[in-house]
N, C-alpha and C positions, 0 to 999 in steps of 0.2 A: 307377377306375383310368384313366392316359392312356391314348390310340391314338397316341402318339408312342414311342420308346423312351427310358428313364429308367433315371438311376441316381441310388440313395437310399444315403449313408453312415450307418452306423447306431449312430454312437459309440459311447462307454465306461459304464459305471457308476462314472465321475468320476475313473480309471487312466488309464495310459499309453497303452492299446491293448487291440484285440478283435478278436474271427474268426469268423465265421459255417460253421458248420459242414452245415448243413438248414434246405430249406424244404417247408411245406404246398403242400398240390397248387394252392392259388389263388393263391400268393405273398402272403398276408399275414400269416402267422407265418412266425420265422425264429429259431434256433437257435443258441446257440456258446458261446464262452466270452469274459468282457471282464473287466478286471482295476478293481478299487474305488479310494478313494483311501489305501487304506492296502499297495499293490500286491499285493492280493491280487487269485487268477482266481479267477472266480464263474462257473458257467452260467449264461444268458441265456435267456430267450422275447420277443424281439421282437414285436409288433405294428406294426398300418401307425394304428389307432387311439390305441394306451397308450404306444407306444416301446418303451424296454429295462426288461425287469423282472428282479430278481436273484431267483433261484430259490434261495438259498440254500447249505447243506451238510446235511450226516448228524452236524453237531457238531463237527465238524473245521475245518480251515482253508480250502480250495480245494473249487472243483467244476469240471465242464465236461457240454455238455450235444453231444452227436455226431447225436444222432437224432431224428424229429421223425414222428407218423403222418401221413395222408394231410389228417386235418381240422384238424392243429394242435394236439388234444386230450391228444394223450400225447408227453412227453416222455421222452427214455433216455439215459444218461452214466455219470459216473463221479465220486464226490463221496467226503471224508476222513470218517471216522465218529469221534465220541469219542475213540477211540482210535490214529485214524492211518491204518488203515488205509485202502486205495483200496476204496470199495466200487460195485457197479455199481446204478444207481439208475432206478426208472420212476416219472415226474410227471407227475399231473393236478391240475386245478384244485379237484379235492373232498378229493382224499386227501394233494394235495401232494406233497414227494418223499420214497417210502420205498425203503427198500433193498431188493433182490431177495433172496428167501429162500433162499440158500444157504449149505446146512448148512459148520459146521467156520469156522474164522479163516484166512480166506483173502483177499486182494487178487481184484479184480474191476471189470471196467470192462463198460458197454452200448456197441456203436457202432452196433449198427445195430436197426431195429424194424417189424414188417410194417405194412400199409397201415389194418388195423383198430389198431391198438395193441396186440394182444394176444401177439404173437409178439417175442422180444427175444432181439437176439443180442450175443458179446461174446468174452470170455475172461478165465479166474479161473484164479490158482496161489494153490493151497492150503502154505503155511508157503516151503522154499524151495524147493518141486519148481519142476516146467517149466509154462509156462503153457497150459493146453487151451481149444480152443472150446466154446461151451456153446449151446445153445439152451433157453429160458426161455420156458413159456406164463401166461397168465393166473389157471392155477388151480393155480398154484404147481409145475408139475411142470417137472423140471430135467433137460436130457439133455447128458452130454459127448458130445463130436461123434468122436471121436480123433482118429489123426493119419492121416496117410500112410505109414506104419511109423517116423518119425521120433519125436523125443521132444517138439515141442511144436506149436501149433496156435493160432490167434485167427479169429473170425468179425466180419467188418465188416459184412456188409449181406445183407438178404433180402430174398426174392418180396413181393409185395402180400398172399399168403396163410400167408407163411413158410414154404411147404412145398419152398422150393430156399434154401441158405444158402451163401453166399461167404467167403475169406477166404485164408486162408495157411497151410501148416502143412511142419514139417520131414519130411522123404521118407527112406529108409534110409541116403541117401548121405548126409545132412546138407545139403541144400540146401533150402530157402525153397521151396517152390511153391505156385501159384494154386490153391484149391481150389473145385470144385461138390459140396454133396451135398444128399442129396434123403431125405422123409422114408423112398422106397421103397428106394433106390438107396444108401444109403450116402455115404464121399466119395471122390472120382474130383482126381484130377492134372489140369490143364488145359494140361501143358505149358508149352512156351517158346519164342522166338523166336530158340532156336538159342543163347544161355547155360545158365547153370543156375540160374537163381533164376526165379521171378515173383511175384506176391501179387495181390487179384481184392479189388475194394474197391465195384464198384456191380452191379447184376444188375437187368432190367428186370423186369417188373412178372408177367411168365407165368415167369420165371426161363429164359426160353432165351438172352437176352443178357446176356455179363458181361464189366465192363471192369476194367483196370487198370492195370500195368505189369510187364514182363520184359524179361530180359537177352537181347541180342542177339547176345551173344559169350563168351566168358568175361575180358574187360578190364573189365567192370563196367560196360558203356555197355548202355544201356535204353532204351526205347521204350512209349508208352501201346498198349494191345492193347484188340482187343473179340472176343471170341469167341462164336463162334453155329454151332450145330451140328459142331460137332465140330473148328472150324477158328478157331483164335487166330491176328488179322489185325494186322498193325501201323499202325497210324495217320500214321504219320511224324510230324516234328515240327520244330521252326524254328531247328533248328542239332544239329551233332552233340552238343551238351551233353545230350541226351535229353528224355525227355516222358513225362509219368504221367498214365492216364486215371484223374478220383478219380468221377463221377458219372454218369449213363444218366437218360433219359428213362422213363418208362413203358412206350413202345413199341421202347425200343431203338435209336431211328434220330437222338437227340440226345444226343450225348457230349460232359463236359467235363474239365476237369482242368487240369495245370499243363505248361508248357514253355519250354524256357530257349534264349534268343536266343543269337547269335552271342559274344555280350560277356558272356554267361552269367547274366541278368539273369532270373529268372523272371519268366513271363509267362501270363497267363490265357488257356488256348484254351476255343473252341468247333468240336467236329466232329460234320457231317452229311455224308453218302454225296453228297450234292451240292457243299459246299464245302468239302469238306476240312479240314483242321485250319487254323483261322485266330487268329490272335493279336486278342482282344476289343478289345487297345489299340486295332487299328490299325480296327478294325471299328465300334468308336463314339468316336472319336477327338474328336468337337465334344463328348461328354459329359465329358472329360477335359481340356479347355484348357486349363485352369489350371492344369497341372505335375502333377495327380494320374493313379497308375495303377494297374492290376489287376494284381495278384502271383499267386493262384490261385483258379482256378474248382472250390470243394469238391462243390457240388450243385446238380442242375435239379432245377425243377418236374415231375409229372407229364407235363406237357403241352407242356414243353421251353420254356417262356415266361419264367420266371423263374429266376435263376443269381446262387448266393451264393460268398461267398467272404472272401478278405482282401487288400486294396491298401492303396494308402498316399494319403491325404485329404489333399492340398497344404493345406488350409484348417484345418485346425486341424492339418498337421506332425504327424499321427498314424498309426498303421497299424490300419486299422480294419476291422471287418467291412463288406459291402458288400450291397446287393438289387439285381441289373442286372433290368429290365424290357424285353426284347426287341421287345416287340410292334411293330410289325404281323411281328415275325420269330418262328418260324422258320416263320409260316404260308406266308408270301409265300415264303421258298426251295422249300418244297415245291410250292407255286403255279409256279415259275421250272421246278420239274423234271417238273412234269406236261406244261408248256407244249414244254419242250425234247426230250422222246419225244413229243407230239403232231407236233412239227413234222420228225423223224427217222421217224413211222411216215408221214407225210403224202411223203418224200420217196420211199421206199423204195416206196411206193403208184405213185408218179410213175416210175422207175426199169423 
């Protein structure tokens, strides 16, 4: 890989457009969904080696693929069966893509998957109830998550161990909120930034960091949030149009996601406790010259080095998935912020 910072577009399977949804912890697989040339969406598995591979369906027409384990190995989504239905799906390279065994004819999507592959989360509505979270292990055992007293519930992403699970669920009053639950603990409200909605789409790797987005009023204006011990923090974001945190680092301390400029343009951020929420456009701007730009940053790597997502690829006038390669960043910020309290405890010494 460079020691420059890079960005790779990672076209279509020969459609109009594609979205990367997850990357492996090394940034060499990557995740989404890209449309054929008969418009149909396919999930995708990316390599830096193979390119774009079509992963197929369940028999159906459409798939999309949301989740990706730590080595690349397993994949997790959501694909049409025989019959139509949406079913939630986990793919490797031996067994390929089979449906998760959940009993009864129900709709069902994967979005998120632990760090070994063996934990899969999502939500299934069985005929035309409400839809619940589920959490899904490797040896076929199936658990609904509930709700928050409300009537329905979805799980987007988990711990590295799966044993903390993120996502959204209705609350008594009928509002949307963030939810954490644990396999000891049950699920717990994460609150809001002072509206009444929010929903929790990334959670770091020990599961004490979880980001997402909430309402900061009740007019429906939002803000991305991260929340860590007990305290959902707002990130701010590059116009009152709002900002959604959709991805976390391993460690919790690299947040990405989407936010919308002044002229209401979505735009790909990255935020660290050091720089704040900055808009990628303007951050690797020489990688862009040519009219192309970042729409939204889905997922980091582990290691906060690698950020996928979907922009729009001036050179083939596509709107395509993307791989942005930060390096030598976000080593060198946290290099800038060690430097920056060595030279505030250096003064304070002086003082």
């Amino acid at each position: 890989w460079s020691q420059q910072p890079s960005l790779i577009w990672l076209g279509t399977l020969g459609g109009a457009r594609s979205e990367a949804h997850a990357v492996s912890a090394d940034g060499r697989v990557v995740v989404g969904e890209a449309y054929d040339a008969s418009g149909r969406s396919r999930a995708f598995r990316w390599t830096a080696d193979g390119g774009m591979r079509n992963l197929g369906t369940l028999g159906g027409r459409e798939s999309v693929a949301y989740g990706i384990s730590a080595d690349g190995r397993v994949v997790v989504g959501g694909a049409n069966n025989s019959i139509g239905l949406f079913t939630a799906f986990r793919w490797t390279e031996d067994d390929g893509m089979q449906p998760l065994n959940i009993p009864g004819t129900a709709n069902s999507t994967a979005y998120g998957v632990s760090a070994d592959g063996r934990v899969v989360v999502g939500g299934v509505r069985y005929g035309l109830g409400p839809w619940r979270a589920f959490r899904w292990t490797a040896d076929g055992q199936l658990q609904h998550l509930g709700t928050l007293g409300g009537s329905e519930s979805v799980a987007y992403g988990a711990s590295a161990d799966g044993s903390v699970v993120v996502g959204s669920s209705y609350n008594a009053a009928g509002h949307w909120r963030a939810f954490r639950w644990t396999v000891d603990g049950g699920m717990h409200d994460l609150g809001t930034l002072g509206g009444n909605w929010s929903a929790a789409y990334g959670v770091s790797a020990d599961g004490r960091v979880i980001v997402g987005e909430a309402a900061t009023n009740d007019q429906f204006e939002y803000r991305a949030f991260r929340w860590e011990d007990g305290v959902q923090r707002s990130l701010g974001a590059l116009s009152e149009a709002g900002s959604a945190a959709l991805g976390v680092s391993a460690d919790g301390r690299v947040v990405v996601g989407v936010a919308y400029d002044a002229s209401e343009q979505a735009r790909a951020f990255r935020w660290t406790e050091i720089t704040g929420l900055q808009d990628l456009n303007l951050v690797y701007a020489r990688l862009l010259a040519d009219g192309s730009y970042l729409l939204e940053a889905k997922s980091v790597s582990a290691d906060g080095r690698y950020i996928v997502g979907r922009g729009f690829n001036a050179a083939t006038g596509r709107f395509e998935g993307f791989l942005l390669d930060t390096i030598p960043e976000p080593a060198s910020l946290l290099a800038i912020g060690v430097g920056l309290m060595g030279l505030a405890f250096q003064r304070r010494q002086r003082c």
